[in-house]
DONU-999930 format. One line per field, with one value per residue (C-alpha): residue in one letter; x, z, y. Coordinates in steps of 0.02 Angstrom, whole numbers, plus 50000, padded with zeros to 5 digits. Layout:
<pts>
type = (a/...) .
east = (X/...) .
up = (Z/...) .
north = (Y/...) .
</pts>
This chain:
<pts>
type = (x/x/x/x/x/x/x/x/x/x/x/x/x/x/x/x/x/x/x/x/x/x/x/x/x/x/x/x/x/x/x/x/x/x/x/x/x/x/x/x/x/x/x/x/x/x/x/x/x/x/x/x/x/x/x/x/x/x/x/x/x/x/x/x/x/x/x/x/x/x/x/x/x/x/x/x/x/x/x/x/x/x/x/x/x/x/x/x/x/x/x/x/x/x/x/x/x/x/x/x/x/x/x/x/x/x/x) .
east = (50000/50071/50078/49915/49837/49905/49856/49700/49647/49709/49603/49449/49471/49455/49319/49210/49199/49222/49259/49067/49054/49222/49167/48978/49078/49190/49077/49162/49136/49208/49294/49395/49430/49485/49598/49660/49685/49780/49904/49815/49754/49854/49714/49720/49733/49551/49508/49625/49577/49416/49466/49539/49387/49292/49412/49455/49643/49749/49747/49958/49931/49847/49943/50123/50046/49985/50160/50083/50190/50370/50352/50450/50476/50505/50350/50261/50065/50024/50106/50026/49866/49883/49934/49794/49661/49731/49729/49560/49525/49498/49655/49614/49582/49750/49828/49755/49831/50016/50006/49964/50081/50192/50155/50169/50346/50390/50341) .
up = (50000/49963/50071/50040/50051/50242/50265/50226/50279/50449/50459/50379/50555/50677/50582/50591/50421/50265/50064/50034/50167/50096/49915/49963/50053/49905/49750/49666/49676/49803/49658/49652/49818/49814/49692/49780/49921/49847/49739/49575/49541/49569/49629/49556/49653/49651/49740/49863/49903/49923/50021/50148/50151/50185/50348/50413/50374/50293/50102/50106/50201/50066/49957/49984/50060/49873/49799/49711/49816/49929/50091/50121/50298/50383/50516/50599/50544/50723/50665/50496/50576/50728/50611/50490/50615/50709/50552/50543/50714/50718/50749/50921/50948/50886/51010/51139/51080/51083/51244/51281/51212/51270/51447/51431/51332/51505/51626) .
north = (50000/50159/50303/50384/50240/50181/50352/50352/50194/50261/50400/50312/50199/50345/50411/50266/50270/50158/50189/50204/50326/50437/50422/50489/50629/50677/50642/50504/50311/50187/50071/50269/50268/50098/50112/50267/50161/50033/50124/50086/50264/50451/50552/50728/50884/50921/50738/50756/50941/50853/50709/50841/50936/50772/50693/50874/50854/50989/50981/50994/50816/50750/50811/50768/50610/50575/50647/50800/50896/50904/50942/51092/51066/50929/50927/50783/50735/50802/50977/50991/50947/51068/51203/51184/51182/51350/51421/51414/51511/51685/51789/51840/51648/51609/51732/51638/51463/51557/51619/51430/51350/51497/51467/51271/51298/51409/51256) .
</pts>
């Protein structure tokens, strides 16, 4: 299985869901996602922008998980993750989650 694919079939597990239940959520058919899944078929841009939309997960993930892309920096799946979803927060909410992590960095 290729990257992607572990990937996905990682996430798919936490989410309770299946292939069905990912290809319903991103508009294409499970035999796609399993192919996806199973190294048989290089998902374009636009499905994996949509497969990120779908689990919640940065599309950069998806992306250089997929090899569409190089990961610029080397960060952990926990990083790219954390980072994507504070950048969805307001800025004053992101203030608050650097003081945070300010304060636990002091500790």
């Amino acid at each position: 299985m290729n990257p992607l694919g572990k990937y996905l079939t990682s996430e798919l597990k936490n989410k309770h869901w299946d292939q069905v239940d990912l290809a319903r959520a991103v508009c294409t058919t499970e035999p796609t996602i399993s192919r996806i899944i199973s190294g048989k078929h290089n998902p374009s841009f636009k499905l994996c922008n949509a497969i990120s939309k779908a689990l919640g997960l940065p599309p950069e993930l998806v992306l250089e998980k997929a090899g569409l892309i190089l990961k610029k920096i080397k960060q952990t799946t926990m990083v790219t993750t954390i980072t994507h979803k504070v950048s969805m927060l307001s800025e004053k909410d992101q203030k608050i989650i650097l003081r945070i992590i300010e304060t636990m960095l002091e500790e």
